[in-house]
C-alpha positions in Angstrom: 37.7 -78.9 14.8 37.0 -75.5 13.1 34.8 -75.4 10.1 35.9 -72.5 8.5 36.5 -74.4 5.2 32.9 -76.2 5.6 31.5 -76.1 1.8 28.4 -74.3 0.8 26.0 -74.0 -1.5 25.2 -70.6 -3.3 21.3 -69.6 -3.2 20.7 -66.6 -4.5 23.2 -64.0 -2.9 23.1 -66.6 0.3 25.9 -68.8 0.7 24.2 -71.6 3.0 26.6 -74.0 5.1 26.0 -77.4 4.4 25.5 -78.0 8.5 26.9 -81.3 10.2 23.2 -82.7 11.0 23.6 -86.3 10.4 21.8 -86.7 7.4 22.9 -88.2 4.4 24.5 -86.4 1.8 22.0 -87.7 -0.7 19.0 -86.4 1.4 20.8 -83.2 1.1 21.7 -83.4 -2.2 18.0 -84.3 -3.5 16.8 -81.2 -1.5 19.6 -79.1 -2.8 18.2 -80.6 -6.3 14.7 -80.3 -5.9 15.4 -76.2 -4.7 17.6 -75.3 -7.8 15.0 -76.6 -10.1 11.9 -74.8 -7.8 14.2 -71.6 -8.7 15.1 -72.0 -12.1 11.2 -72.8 -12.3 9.8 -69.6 -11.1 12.1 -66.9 -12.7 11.4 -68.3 -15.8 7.5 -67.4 -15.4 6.2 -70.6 -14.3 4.6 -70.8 -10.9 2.3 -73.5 -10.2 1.1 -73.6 -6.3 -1.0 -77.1 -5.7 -4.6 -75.9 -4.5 -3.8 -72.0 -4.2 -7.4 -71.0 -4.9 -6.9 -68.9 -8.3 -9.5 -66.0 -7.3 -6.8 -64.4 -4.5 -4.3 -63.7 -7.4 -7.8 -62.1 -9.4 -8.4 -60.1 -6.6 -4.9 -59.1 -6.5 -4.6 -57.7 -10.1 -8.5 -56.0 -9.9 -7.7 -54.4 -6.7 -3.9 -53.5 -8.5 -5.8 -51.8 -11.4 -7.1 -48.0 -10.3 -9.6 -48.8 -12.9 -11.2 -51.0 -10.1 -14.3 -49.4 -8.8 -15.5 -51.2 -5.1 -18.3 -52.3 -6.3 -16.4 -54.4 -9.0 -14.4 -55.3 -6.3 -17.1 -56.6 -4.7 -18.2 -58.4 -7.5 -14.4 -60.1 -7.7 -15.4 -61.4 -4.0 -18.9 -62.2 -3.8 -18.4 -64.7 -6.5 -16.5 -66.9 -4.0 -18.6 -66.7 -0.7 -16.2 -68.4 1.4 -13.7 -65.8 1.0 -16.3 -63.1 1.3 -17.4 -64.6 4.4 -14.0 -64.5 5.3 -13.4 -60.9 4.4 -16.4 -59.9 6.4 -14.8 -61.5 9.5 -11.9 -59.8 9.2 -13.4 -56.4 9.0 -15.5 -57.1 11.9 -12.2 -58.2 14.1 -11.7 -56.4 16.8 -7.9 -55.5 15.0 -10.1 -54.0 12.0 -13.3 -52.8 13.5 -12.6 -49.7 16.4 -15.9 -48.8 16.5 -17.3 -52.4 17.3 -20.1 -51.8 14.7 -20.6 -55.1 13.3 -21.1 -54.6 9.2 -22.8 -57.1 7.4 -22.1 -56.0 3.4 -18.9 -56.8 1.3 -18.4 -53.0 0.1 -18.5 -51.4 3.6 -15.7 -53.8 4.5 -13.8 -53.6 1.4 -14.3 -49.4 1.9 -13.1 -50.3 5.7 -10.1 -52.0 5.0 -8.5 -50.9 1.8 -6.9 -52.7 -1.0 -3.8 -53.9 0.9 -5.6 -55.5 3.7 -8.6 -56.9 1.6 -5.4 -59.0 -0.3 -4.4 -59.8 3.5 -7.7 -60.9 4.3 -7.7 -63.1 1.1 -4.0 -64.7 1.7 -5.8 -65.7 4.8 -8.5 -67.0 3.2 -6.2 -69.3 0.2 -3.8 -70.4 3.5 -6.9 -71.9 5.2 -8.2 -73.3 1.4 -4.6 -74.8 1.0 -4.8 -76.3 4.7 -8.0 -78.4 4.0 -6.7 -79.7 1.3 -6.1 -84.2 1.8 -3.8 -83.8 -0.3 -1.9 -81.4 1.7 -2.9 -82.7 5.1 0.6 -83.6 6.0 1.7 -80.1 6.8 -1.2 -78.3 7.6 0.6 -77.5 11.5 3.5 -76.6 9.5 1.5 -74.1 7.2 -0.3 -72.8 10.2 3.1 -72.4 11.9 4.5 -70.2 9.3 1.4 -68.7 8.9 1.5 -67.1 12.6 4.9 -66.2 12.8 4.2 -63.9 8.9 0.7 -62.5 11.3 3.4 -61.5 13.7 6.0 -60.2 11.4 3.4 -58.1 9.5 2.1 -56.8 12.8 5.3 -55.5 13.0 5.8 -54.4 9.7 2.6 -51.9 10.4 4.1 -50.2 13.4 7.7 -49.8 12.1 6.4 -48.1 8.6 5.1 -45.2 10.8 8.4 -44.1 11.7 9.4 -44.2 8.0 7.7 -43.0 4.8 6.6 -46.5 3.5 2.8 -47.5 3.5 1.8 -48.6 6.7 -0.2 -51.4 4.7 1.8 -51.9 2.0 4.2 -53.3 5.0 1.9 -54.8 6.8 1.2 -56.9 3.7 4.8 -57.3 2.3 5.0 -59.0 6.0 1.9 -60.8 5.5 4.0 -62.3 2.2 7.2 -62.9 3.4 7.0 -66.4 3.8 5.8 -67.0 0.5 8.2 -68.9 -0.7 8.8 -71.2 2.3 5.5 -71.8 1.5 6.2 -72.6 -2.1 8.8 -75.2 -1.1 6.6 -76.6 1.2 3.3 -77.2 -0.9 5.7 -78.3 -3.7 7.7 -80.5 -1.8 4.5 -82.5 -1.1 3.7 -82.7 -4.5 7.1 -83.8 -5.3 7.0 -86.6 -2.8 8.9 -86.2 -0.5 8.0 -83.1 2.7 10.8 -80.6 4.3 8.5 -79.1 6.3 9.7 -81.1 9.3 12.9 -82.4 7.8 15.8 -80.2 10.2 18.7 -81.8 8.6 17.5 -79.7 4.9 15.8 -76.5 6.2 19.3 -74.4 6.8 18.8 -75.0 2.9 15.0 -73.8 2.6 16.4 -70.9 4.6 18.7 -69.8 2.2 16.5 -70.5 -1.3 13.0 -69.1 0.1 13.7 -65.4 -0.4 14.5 -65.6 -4.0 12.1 -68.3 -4.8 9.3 -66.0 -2.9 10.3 -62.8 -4.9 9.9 -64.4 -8.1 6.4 -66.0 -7.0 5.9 -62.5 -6.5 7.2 -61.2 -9.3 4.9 -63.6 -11.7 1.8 -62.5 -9.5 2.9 -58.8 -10.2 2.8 -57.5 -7.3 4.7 -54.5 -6.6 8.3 -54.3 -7.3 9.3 -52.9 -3.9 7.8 -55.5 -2.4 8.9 -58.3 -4.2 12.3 -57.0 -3.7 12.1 -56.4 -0.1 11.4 -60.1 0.1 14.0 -61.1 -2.0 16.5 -58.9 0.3 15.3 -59.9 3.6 18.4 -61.9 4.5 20.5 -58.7 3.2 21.4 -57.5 6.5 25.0 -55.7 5.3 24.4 -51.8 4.7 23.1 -50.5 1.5 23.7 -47.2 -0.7 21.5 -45.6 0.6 19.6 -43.3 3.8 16.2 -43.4 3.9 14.6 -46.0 5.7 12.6 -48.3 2.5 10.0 -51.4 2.4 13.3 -53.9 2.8 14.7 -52.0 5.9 11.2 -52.2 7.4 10.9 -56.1 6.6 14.2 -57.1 7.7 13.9 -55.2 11.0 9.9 -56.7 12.1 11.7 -60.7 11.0 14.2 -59.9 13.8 12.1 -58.6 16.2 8.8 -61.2 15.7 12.2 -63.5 16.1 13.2 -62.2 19.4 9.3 -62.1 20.4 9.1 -65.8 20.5 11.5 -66.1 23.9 10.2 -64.3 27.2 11.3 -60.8 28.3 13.6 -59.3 29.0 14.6 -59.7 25.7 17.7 -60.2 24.1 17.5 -58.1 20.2 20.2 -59.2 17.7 20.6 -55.8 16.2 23.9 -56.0 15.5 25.1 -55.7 12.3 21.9 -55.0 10.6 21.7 -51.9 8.9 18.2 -51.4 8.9 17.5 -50.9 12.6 20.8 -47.8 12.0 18.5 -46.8 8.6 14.9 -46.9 11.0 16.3 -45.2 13.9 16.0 -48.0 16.1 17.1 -48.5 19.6 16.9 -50.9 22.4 14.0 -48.8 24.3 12.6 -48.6 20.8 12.5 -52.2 19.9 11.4 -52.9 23.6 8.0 -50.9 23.1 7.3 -52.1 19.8 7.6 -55.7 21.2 5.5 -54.9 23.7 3.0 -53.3 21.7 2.8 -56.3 18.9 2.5 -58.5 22.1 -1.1 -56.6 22.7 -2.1 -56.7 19.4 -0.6 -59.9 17.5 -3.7 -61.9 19.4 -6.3 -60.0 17.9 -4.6 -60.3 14.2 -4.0 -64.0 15.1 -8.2 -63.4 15.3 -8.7 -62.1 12.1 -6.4 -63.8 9.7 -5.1 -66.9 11.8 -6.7 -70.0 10.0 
């Protein structure tokens, strides 16, 4: 039987099938519920993430500020050791450190890494906080799960900005990020009661809301508007007005590719129909190297952020 006249439900500028899973309309319908209101929640300024630790969104807006001299910064992070432990690790990684010169004070590694990946460092650093949580205990493999495959897609991020004009680590983070409101759903489902984490017969849903959700989290953090809009667009596959490779063509590109990394090569690449691989310049060779390139070096940033 065709389902060509299957209903959906609009999310954002999704339209998300309502998919023939077995479950029970009112599981559905709760979830369906439960996402508008999530939405409606965070554009209207209110974001409220259960155990996020508050001093990654202060590092966020010092390091934001060119006011911020490094040894302010440094202040920002010493006054949580964990996290500065944490940054120090990551600076010493063998994805962050060339030289293999271990360093052993907070400004040299803040100096080493920059402002984009000292706010990686620290997402990495509130994932692991958020994991330890009891409360949250229940989806702690799910949270690590999305947490790897946002390493991988940031990884990615980093070597397709090269062949663009957009910030090599302004990508890498915006990859870092883009799971940010799967996340969201996920820490707020548990607070709500009731988990989708695991729950396949509501996640076509999650699939659909988490973009917009995760641009407005974004949005209320003030982070940068390209990069809460490439998060917001990263479903928008259909061409845009526009030429020049951006931050949303680089995003929706690395998600398809740290996609296709997961099966064994050779690799299939579902490049068709997506205007950013046209807008990056992107082949099969291309995508080919770059795979195997973030195969090389997605263990070591697994190393340095994984949690």
């Amino acid at each position: 039987m065709s389902n060509a006249s299957a209903p959906t439900y609009q999310a954002g500028k999704q339209s998300v099938p309502v998919a023939d899973s077995g479950a029970s309309l009112e599981a559905r319908a709760a979830a369906l519920q439960f996402l508008s209101r999530l939405a409606a929640e965070v554009s209207g300024g209110t974001v409220d993430l259960p155990c996020f630790p508050n001093v990654v969104i202060q590092i966020r807006k010092a390091l934001d500020d060119p006011k911020t001299t490094t040894e302010q910064a440094v202040t920002v992070v010493g006054a949580e050791p964990r996290l500065a432990a944490r940054l120090l690790q990551t600076a010493n990684s063998a994805a962050f450190n060339t030289t293999g010169k271990p360093l052993t004070d907070l400004r040299t590694a803040i100096t080493r890494l920059g402002r984009q990946l000292v706010q990686s460092a620290a997402m990495a650093y509130a994932v692991q906080q958020m994991k330890d949580e009891q409360s949250l205990r229940s989806i702690a493999k799910p949270m690590s799960k999305l947490w790897q495959e946002c390493i991988t897609v940031a990884s990615i991020c980093h070597v397709l900005a090269r062949r663009t004009k957009v910030a090599p680590d302004t990508a890498f983070l915006t990859g870092l990020l883009h799971g940010i409101g799967r996340l969201y759903i996920m820490v707020r489902s548990v607070a709500n009661g009731a988990s989708f984490a695991d729950d396949p017969s509501v996640m076509d849903l999650v699939a659909g809301w988490h973009p917009q959700i995760g641009k407005a989290v974004l949005e209320n953090w003030q982070f940068p508007e390209e990069m809460a809009e490439a998060i917001g667009d990263q479903l928008e596959y259909e061409p845009r007005r526009r030429h020049e490779a951006d931050l949303t063509d680089v995003l929706i590109a690395s998600i398809v590719l740290a996609d296709a990394l997961k099966s064994p090569a050779p690799r299939a690449i579902a490049m068709q129909g997506i205007s950013a691989f046209q807008s990056i310049n992107l082949n099969e060779q291309d995508c080919a190297a770059i795979l195997t390139h973030a195969e090389y070096q997605v263990g070591s940033l697994h190393d340095a952020l994984g949690c």
